[in-house]
C-alpha positions as CSV (number, residue, x, y, z in Angstrom):
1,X,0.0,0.0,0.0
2,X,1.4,3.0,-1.1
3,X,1.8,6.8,1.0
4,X,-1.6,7.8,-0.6
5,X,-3.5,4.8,0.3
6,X,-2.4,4.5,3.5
7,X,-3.5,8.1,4.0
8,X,-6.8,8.1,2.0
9,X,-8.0,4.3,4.8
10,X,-6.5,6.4,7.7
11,X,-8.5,9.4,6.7
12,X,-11.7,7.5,6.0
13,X,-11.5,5.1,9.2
14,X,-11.2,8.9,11.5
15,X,-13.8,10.1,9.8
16,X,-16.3,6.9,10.1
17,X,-15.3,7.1,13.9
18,X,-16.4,10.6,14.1
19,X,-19.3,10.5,12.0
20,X,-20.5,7.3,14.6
21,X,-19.6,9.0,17.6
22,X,-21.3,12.0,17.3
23,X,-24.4,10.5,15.7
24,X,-26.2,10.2,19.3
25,X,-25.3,13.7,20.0
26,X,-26.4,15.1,16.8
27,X,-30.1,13.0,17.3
28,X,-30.6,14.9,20.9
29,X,-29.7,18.2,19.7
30,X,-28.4,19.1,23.0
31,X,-24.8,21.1,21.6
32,X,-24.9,22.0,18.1
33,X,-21.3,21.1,17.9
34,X,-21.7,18.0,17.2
35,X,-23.7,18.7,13.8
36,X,-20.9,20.9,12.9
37,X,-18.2,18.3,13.3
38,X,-20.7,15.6,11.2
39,X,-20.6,17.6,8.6
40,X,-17.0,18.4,8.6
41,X,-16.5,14.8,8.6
42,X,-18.2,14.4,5.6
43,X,-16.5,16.9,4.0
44,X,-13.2,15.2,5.0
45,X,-14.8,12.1,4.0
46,X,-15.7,12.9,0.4
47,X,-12.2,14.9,0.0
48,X,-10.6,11.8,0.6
49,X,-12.5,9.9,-2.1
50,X,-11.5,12.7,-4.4
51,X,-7.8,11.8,-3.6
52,X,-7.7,8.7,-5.1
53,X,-10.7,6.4,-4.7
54,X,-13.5,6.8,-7.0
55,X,-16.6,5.4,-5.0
56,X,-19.2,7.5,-7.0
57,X,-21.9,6.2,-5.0
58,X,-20.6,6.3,-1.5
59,X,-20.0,10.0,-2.7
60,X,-23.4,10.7,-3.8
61,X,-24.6,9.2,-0.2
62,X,-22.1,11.2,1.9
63,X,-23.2,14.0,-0.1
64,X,-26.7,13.4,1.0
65,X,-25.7,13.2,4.7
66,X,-23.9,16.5,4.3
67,X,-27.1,18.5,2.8
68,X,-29.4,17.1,5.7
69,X,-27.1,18.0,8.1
70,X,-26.4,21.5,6.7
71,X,-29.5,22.4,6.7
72,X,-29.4,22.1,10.6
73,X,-25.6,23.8,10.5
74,X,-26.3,26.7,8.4
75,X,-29.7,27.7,10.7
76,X,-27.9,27.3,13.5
77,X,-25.2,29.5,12.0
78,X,-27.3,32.3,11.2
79,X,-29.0,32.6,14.3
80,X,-26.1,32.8,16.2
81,X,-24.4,35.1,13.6
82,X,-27.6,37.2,14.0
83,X,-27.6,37.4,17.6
84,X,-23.9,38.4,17.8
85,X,-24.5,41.4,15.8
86,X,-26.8,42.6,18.3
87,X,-24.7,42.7,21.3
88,X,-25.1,46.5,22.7
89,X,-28.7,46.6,22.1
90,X,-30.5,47.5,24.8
91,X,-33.0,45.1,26.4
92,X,-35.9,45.7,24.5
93,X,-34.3,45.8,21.2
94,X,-32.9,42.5,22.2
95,X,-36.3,41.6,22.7
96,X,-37.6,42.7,19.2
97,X,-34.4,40.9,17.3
98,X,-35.9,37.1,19.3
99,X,-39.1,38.3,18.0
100,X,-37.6,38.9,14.3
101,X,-36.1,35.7,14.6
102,X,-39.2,33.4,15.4
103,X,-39.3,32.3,12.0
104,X,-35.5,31.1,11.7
105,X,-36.1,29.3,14.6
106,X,-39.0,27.7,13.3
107,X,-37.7,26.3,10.1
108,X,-34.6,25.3,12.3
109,X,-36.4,23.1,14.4
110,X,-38.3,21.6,11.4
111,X,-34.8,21.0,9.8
112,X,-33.2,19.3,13.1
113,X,-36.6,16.8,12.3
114,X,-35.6,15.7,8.9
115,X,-32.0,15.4,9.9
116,X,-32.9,13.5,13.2
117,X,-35.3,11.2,10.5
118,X,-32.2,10.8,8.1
119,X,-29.5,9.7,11.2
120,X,-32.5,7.1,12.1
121,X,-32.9,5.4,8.9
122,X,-31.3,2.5,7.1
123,X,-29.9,4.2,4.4
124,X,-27.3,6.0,7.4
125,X,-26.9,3.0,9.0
126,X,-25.3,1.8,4.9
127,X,-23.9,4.9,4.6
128,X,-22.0,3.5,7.7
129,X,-21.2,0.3,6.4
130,X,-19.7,1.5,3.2
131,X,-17.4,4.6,4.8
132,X,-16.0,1.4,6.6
133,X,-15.7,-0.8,3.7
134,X,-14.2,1.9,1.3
135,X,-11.5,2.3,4.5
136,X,-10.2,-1.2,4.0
137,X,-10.1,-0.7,0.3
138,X,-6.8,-1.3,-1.9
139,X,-8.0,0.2,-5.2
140,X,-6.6,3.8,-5.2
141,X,-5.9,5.6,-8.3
142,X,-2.0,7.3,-7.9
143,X,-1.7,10.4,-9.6
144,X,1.1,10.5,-12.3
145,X,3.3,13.0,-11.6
146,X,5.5,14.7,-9.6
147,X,6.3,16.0,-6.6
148,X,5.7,12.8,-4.8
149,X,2.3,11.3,-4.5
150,X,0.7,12.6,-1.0
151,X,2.1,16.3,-1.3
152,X,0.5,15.8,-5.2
153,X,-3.0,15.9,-4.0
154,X,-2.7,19.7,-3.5
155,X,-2.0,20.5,-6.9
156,X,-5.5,20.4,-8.8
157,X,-7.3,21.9,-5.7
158,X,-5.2,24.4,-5.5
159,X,-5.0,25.4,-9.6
160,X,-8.8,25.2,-9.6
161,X,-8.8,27.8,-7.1
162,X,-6.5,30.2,-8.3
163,X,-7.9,29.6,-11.6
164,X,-11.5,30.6,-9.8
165,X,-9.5,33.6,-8.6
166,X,-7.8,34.7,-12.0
167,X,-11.6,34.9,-13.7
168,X,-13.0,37.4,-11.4
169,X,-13.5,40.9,-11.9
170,X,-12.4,43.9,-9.8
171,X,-15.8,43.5,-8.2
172,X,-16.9,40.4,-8.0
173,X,-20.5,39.2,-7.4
174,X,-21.6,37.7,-3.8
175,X,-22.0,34.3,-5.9
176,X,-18.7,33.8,-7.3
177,X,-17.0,34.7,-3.8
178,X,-18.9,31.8,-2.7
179,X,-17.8,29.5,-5.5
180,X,-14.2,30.8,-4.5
181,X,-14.7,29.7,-0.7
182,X,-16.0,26.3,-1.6
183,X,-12.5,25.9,-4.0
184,X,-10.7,27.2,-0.9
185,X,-12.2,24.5,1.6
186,X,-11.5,21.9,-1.1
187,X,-7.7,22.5,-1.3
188,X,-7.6,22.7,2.7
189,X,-9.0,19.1,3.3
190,X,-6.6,18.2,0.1
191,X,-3.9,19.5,2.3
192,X,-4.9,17.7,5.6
193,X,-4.1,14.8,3.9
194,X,-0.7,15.5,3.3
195,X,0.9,16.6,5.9
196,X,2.8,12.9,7.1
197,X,5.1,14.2,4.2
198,X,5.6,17.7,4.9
199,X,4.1,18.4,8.4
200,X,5.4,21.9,9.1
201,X,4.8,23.6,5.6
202,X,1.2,21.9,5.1
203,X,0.2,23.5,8.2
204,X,1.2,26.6,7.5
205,X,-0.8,26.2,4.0
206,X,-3.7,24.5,6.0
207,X,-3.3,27.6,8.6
208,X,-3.6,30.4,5.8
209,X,-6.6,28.5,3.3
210,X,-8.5,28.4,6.8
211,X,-8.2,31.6,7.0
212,X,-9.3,33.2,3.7
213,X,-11.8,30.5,4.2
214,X,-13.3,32.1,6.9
215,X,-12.7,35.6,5.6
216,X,-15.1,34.7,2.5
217,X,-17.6,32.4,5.1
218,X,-17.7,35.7,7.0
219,X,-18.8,37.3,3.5
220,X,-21.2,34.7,2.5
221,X,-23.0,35.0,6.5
222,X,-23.5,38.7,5.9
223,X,-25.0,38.2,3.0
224,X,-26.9,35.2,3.6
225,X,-28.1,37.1,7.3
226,X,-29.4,40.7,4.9
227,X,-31.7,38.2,3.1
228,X,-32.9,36.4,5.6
229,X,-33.8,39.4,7.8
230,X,-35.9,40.8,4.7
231,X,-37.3,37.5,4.3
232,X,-38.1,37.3,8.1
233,X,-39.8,41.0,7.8
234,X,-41.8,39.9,4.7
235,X,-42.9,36.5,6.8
236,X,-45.2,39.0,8.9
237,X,-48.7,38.4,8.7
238,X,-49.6,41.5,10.4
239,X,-48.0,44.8,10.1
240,X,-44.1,44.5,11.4
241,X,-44.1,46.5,14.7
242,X,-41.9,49.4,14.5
243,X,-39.1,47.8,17.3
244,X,-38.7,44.6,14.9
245,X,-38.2,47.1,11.7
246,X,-35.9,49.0,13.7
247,X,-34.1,46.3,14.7
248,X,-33.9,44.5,10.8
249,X,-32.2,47.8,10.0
250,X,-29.4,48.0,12.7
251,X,-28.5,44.5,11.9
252,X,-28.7,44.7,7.9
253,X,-26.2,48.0,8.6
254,X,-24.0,46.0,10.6
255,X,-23.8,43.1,8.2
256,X,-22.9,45.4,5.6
257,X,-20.1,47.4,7.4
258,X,-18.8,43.0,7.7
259,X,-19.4,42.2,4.3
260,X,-17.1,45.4,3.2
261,X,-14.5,44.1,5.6
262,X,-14.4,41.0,3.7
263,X,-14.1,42.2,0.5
264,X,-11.4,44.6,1.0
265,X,-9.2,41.8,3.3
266,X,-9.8,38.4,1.2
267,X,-7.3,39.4,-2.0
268,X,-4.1,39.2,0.8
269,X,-5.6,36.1,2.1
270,X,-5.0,34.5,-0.9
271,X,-1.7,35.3,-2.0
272,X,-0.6,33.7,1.1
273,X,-2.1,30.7,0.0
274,X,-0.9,31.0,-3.5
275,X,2.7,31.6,-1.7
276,X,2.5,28.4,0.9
277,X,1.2,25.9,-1.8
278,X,3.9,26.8,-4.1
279,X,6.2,26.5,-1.7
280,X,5.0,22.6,-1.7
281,X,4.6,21.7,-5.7
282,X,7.6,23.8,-6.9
């Protein structure tokens, strides 16, 4: 078994273990952390696939698990998000953003249903049985090239991103910012992977990608959290009272004044991870 296979069984055995440990704690709902760390798992897990073992079904099934469980992730997300921004409100205008936010809570708790359905059913309980199967597998595809074969993963995650990055204008559109993130998260888990061969300079690429990372998730919460507070105003059935509107306006001004931040910080972020992960395939 080569580097890459031993890495891509290891990789898929830690994340079957987490993915069955936390299943009881994502059922009772009682720390949302544990969704959170379900769904990285699958993203680890299906990053791992990409590596070098084409399971195209066990993917389609682990991306299954991912969408029910970030359904659950990304509510919980933006109502935490949303509450943060209103620290320094006064009591009662704390009072009007919980009553704003009845409606995210709502559609949360209907989410945490389906997902607690999903990690109940037979088809988890295969999903299971396969993530452990493909973990004793032998068939893994090696990539033909050099530098050698673990540190190689990085290469077409990271010129998929940086060819992302290259088509964008001077103003890019909330959408493609997104797409960018989503490229950046792929060439981190990519990178995970490789560090047995190059510990101290894969963590300092991991270390930078999770930042810009977060500096374009940050983006991609502000503007999720404008349209879902217009959304939430135009859920009333009755007129909006005039604390709640208040309110929806404080907080779209303050997710504005986060989404500019973003923007004018996420260019720098990148270069640095440009820089690190040529450091690794040059």
């Amino acid at each position: 078994m080569t580097a890459l296979g031993e890495q891509i069984r290891t990789r898929l055995r830690a994340q079957s273990a987490e993915l069955t440990a936390r299943t009881e704690g994502a059922r009772e709902g009682t720390d949302p952390e544990h969704v959170h760390q379900m769904r990285v798992a699958v993203r680890r897990a299906r990053a791992a696939l990409k590596a070098g073992l084409p399971l195209p079904d066990l993917d389609a099934e682990l991306k299954w698990l991912g969408a029910s469980l970030g359904a659950v992730r990304d509510l919980d997300v933006q109502l935490d998000s949303l509450r943060a921004q209103a620290v320094g409100f006064s009591a009662e205008e704390r009072e009007a953003v919980e009553q704003l936010l009845q409606g995210l809570v709502v559609r949360r708790w209907a989410a945490r249903r389906t997902m607690r359905k999903a990690l109940r059913g037979r088809r988890y309980n295969r999903l299971l049985d396969a993530l452990g199967a493909a973990a004793e597998s032998t068939v893994v595809v090696e990539p033909d090239e050099e530098p050698p074969a673990l540190v190689s993963v990085i290469r077409k995650p990271h010129r998929k991103l940086m060819a992302a990055a290259a088509a964008l204008g001077e103003d890019p559109p909330d959408d493609d910012l997104h797409a960018l993130r989503i490229h950046g998260k792929r060439l981190r888990y990519a990178a995970e992977m490789a560090e047995p061969v190059a510990r101290k300079r894969i963590r300092a690429l991991v270390a930078v990608t999770k930042e810009f990372q977060d500096i374009l998730g940050d983006h991609q919460d502000a503007v999720i959290a404008e349209d879902t507070i217009r959304g939430l105003l135009a859920d009333f059935t009755a007129d909006v009272p005039v604390p709640v509107v208040f309110v929806a306006g404080r907080l779209v001004e303050r997710e504005r004044a986060r989404k500019a931040q973003c923007r004018a910080t996420w260019h720098a972020a990148l270069v640095d991870v440009d820089r690190c992960a040529g450091a690794l395939l040059d």
